[in-house]
GULUMTOR-150595 format. One record per atom (N, C-alpha, C): residue in one letter; residue number from 1; x, y, z. Coordinates in Angstrom, 3 decimals, decimal comma. Last residue first. Example, Ala and Ser with C-alpha at 12.3 -4.5 7.8 and 13.67 -1.06 7.14 Angstrom:
<atoms>
[atom "S" 2 [12,850 -2,250 7,080]];
[atom "S" 2 [13,670 -1,060 7,140]];
[atom "S" 2 [12,900 0,030 7,870]];
[atom "A" 1 [13,190 -5,690 7,800]];
[atom "A" 1 [12,300 -4,500 7,800]];
[atom "A" 1 [13,200 -3,300 7,800]];
</atoms>
This chain:
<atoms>
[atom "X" 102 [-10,029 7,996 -3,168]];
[atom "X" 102 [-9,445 7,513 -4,711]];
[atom "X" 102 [-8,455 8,960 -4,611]];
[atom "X" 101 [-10,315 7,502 0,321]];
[atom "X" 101 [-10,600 8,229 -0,958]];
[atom "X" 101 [-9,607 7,606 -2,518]];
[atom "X" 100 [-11,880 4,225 1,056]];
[atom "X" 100 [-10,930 5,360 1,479]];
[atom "X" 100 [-11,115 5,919 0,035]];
[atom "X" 99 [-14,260 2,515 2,552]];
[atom "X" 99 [-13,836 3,165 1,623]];
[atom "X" 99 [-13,148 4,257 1,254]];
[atom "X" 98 [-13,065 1,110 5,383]];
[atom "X" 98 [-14,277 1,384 4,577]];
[atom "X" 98 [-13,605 1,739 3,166]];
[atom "X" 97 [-12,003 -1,778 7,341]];
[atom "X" 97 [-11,365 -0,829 6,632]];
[atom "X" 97 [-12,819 -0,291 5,694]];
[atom "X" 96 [-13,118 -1,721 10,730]];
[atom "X" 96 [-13,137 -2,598 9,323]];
[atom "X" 96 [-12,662 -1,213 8,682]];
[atom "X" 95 [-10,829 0,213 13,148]];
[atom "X" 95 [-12,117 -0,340 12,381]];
[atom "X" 95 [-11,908 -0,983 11,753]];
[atom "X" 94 [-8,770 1,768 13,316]];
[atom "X" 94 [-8,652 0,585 14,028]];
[atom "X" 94 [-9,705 -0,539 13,774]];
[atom "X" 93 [-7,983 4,195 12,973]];
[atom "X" 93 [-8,369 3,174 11,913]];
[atom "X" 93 [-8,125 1,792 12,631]];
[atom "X" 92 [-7,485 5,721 15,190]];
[atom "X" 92 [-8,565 6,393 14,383]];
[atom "X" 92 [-8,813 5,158 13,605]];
[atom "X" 91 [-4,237 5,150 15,299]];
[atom "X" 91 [-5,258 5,051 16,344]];
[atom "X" 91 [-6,825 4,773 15,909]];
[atom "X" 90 [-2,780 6,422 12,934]];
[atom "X" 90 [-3,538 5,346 13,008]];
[atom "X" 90 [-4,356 4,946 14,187]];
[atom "X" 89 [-4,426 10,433 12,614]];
[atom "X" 89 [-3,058 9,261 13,284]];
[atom "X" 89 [-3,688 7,596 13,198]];
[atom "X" 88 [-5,320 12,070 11,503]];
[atom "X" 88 [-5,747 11,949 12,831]];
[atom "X" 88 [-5,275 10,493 13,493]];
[atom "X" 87 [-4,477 13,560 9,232]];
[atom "X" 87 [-4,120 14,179 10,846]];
[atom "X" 87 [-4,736 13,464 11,797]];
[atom "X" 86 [-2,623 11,366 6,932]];
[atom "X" 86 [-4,442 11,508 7,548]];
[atom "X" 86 [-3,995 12,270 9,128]];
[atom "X" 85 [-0,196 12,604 5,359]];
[atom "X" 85 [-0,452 11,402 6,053]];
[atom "X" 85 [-1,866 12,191 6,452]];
[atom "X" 84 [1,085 12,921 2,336]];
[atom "X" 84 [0,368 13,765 3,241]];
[atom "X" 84 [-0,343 12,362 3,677]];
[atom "X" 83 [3,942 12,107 0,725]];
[atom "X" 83 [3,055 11,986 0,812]];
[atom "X" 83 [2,650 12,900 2,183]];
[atom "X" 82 [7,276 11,820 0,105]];
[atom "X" 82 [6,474 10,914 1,383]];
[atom "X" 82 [5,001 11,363 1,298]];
[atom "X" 81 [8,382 11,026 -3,662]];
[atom "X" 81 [7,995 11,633 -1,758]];
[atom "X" 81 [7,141 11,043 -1,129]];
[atom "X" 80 [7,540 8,944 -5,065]];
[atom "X" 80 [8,774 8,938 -4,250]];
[atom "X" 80 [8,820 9,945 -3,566]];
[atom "X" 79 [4,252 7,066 -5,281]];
[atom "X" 79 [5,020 8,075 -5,440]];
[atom "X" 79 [6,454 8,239 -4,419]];
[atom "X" 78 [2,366 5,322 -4,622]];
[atom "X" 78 [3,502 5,231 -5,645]];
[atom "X" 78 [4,632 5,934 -5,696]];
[atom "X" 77 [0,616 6,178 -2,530]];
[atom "X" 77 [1,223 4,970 -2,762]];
[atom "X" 77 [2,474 4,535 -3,457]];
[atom "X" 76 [-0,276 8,474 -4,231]];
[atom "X" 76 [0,660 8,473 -2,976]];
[atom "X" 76 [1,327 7,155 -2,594]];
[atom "X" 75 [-2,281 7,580 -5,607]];
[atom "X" 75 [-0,860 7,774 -6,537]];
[atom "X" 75 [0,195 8,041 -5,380]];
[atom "X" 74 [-4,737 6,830 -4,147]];
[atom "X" 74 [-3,602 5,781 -4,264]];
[atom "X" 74 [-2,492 6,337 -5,106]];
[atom "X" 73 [-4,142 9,378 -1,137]];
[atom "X" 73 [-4,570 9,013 -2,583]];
[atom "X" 73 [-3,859 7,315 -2,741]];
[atom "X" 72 [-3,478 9,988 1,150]];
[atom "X" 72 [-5,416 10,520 0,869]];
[atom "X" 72 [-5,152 9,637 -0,843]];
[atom "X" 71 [-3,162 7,264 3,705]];
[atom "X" 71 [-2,502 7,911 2,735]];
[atom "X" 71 [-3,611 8,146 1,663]];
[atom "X" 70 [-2,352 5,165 5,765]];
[atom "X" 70 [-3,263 6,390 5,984]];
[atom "X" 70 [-2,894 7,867 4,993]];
[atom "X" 69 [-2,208 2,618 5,609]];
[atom "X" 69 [-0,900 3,673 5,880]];
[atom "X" 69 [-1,759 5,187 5,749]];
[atom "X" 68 [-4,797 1,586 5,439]];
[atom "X" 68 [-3,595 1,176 6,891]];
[atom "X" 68 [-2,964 1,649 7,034]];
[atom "X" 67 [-5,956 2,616 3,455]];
[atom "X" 67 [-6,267 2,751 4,448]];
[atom "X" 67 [-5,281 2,536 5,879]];
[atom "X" 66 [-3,749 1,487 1,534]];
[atom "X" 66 [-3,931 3,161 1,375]];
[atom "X" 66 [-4,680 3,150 2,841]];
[atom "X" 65 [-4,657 -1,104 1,490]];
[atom "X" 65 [-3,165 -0,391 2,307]];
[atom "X" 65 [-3,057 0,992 2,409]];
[atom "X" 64 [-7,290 -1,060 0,622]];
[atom "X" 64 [-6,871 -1,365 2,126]];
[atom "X" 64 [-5,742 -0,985 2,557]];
[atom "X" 63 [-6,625 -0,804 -1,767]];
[atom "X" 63 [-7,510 0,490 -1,208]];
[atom "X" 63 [-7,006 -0,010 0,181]];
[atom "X" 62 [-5,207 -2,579 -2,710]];
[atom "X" 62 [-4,542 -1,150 -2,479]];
[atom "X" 62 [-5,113 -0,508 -2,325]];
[atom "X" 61 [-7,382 -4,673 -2,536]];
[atom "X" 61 [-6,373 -4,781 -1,678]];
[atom "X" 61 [-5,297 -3,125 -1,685]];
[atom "X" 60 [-8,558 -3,834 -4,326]];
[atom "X" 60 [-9,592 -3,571 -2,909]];
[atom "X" 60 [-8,620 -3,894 -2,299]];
[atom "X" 59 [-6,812 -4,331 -7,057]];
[atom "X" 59 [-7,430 -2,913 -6,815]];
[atom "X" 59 [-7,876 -3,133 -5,192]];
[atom "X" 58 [-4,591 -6,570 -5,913]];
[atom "X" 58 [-5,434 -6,352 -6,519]];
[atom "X" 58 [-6,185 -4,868 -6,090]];
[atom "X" 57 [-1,249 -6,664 -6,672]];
[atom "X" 57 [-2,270 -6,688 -5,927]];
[atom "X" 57 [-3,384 -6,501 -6,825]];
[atom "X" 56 [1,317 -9,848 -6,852]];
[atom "X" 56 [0,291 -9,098 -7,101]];
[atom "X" 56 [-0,600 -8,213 -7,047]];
[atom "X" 55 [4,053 -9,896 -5,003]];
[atom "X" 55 [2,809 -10,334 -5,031]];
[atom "X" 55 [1,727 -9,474 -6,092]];
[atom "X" 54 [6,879 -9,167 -4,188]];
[atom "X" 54 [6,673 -10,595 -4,845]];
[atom "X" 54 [5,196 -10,831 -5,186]];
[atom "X" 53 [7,592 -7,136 -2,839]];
[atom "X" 53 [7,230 -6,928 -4,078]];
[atom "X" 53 [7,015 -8,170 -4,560]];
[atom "X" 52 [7,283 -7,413 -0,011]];
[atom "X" 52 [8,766 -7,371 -1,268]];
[atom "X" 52 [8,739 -7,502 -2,410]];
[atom "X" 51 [5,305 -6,088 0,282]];
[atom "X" 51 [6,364 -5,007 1,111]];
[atom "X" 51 [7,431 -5,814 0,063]];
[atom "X" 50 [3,757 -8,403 -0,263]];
[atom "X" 50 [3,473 -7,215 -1,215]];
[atom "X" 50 [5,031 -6,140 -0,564]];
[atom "X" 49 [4,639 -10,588 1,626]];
[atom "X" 49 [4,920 -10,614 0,210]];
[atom "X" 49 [4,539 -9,388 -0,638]];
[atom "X" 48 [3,515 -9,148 3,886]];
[atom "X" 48 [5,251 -9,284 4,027]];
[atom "X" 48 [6,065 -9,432 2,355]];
[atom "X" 47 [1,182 -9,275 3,417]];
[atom "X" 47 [1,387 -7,963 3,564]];
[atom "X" 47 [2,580 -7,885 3,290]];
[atom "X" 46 [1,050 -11,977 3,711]];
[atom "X" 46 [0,391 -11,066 2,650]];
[atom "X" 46 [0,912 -9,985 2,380]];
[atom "X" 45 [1,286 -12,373 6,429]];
[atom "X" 45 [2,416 -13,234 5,519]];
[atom "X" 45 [1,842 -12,228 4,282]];
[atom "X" 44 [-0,305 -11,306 7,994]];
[atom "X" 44 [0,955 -10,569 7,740]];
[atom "X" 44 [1,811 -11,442 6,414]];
[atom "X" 43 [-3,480 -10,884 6,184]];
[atom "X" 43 [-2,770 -11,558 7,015]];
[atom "X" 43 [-1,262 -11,087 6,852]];
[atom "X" 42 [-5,809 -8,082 5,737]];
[atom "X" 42 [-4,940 -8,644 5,619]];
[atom "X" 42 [-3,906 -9,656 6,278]];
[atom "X" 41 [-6,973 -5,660 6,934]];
[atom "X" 41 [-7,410 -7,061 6,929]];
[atom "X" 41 [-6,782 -7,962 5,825]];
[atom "X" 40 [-5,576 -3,163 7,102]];
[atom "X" 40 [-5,597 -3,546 6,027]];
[atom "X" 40 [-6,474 -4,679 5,865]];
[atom "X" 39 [-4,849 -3,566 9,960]];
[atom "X" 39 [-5,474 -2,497 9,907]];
[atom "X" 39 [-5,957 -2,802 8,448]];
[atom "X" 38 [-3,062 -5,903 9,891]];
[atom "X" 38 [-4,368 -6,010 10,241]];
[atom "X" 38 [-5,506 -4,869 10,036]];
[atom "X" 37 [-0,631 -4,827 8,981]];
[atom "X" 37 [-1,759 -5,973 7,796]];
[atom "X" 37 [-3,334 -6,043 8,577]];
[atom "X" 36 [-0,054 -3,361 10,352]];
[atom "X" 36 [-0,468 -2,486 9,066]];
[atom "X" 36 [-1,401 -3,668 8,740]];
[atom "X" 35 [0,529 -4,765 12,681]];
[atom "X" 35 [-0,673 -3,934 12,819]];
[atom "X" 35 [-0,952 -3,629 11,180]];
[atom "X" 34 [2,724 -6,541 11,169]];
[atom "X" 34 [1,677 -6,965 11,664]];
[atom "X" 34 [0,306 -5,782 11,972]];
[atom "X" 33 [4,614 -5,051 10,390]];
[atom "X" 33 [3,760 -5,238 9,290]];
[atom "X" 33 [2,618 -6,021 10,084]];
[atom "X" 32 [4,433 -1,744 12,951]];
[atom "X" 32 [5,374 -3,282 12,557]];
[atom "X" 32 [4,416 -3,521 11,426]];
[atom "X" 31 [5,106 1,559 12,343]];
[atom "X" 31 [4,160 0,240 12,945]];
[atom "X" 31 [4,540 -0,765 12,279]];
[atom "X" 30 [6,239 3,887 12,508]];
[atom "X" 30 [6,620 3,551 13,322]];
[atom "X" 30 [5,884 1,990 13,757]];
[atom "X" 29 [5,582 5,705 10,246]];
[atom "X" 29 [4,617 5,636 11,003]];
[atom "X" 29 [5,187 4,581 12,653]];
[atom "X" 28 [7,917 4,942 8,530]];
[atom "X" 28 [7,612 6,509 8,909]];
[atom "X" 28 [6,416 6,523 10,132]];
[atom "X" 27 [7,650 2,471 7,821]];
[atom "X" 27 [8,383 2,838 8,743]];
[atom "X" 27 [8,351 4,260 9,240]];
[atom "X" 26 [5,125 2,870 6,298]];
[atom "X" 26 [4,931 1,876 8,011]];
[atom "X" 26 [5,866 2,392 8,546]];
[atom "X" 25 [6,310 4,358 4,065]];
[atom "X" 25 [5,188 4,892 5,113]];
[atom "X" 25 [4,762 4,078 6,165]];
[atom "X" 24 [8,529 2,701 3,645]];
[atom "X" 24 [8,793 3,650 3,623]];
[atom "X" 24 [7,896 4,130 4,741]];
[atom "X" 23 [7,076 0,272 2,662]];
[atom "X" 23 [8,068 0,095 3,792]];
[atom "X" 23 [8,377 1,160 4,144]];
[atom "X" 22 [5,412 1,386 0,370]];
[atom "X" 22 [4,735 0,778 1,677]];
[atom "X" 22 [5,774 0,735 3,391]];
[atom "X" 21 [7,496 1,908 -1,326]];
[atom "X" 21 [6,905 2,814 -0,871]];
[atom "X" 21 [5,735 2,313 0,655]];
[atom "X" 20 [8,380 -0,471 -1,996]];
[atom "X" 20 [9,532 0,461 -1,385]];
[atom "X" 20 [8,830 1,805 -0,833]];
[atom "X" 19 [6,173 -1,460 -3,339]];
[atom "X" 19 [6,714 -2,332 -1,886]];
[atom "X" 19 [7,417 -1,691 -1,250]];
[atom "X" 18 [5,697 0,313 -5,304]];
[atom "X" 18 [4,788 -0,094 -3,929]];
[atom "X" 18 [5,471 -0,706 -2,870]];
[atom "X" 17 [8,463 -0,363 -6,583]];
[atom "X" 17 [8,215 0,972 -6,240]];
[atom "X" 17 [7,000 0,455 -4,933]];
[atom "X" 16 [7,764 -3,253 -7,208]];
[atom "X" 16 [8,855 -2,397 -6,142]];
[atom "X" 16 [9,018 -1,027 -5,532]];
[atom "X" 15 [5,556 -3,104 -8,953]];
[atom "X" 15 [5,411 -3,871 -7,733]];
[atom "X" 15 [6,752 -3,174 -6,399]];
[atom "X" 14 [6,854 -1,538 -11,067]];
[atom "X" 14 [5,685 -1,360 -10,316]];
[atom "X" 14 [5,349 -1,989 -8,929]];
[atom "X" 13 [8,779 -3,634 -11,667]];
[atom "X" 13 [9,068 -2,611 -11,772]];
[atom "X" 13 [7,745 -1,464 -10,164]];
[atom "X" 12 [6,956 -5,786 -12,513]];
[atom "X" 12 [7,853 -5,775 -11,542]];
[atom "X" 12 [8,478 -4,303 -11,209]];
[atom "X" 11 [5,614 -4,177 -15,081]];
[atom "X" 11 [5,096 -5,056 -13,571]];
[atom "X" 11 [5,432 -4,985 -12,225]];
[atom "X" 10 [8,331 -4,418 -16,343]];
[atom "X" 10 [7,215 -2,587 -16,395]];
[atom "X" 10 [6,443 -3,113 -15,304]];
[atom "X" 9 [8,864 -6,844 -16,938]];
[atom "X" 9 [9,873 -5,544 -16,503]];
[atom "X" 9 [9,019 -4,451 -15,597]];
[atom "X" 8 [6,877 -7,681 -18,608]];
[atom "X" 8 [6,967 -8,300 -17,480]];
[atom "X" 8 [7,655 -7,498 -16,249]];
[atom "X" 7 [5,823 -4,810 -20,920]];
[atom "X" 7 [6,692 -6,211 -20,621]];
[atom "X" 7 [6,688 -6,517 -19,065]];
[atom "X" 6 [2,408 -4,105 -21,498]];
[atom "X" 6 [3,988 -3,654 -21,242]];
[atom "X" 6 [4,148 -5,288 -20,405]];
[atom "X" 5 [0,642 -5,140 -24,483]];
[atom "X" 5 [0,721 -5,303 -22,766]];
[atom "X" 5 [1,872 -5,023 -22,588]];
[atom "X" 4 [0,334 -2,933 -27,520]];
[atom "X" 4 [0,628 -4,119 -26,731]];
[atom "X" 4 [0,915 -4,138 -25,546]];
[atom "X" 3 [-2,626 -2,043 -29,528]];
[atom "X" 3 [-1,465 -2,094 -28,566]];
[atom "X" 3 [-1,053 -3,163 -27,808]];
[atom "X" 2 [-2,754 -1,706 -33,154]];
[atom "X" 2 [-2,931 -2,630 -31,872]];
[atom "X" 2 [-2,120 -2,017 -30,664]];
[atom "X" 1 [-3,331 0,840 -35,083]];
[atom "X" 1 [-2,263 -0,046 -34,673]];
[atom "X" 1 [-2,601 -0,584 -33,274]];
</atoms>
C-alpha cells in the first residue's frame, strides 16, 4: 500500500513547535534574534520568519540554529523541555558556524 505525504497541518504544525522552541532557547540565553541570526549566518529577517514559523527550513539551515542556540542535538530543537545547553556559553561560537553534532 502506497504511502501518503502528511497533510499541510502536520508541516505547520512542525514549523511552530521549532519556532516556539527557538524563541524559548534565545530567550533562555538572553540574545536578541539579531546575534542568534548572525551566529547562525543567517540574516535577521530569516531568522524572524523561522521564530514565526512562516518559513521553511532546510536541513544546513537547522544545523546552523542548533549551532547559534547551542543545542547537542537537532531533536532538542523540537522538543518541549529545555534541553542541555553547550557549557561553554555563546561567547565560544562567535566563528563560521562548523559542523555541529547530529
Amino acid at each position: 500500500m502506497p504511502r501518503h505525504a502528511p497533510d499541510t497541518e502536520v508541516f505547520q504544525a512542525a514549523r511552530d513547535r521549532l519556532a516556539a522552541r527557538m524563541r524559548h532557547l534565545r530567550n533562555a540565553a538572553n540574545m536578541p534574534q539579531q546575534d542568534a541570526a548572525r551566529l547562525a549566518g543567517l540574516d535577521r529577517t530569516s531568522w524572524g520568519r523561522i521564530e514565526a514559523g512562516k518559513l521553511d527550513v532546510r536541513l544546513d539551515t537547522l544545523l546552523r540554529i542548533q549551532f547559534a542556540l547551542g543545542v547537542d542535538t537537532l531533536e532538542a530543537l523540537f522538543s518541549e523541555t529545555t534541553g542541555d545547553l553547550f557549557e561553554t556559553g555563546h561567547e565560544d561560537r562567535n566563528a563560521s558556524p562548523g559542523t555541529p553534532g547530529i
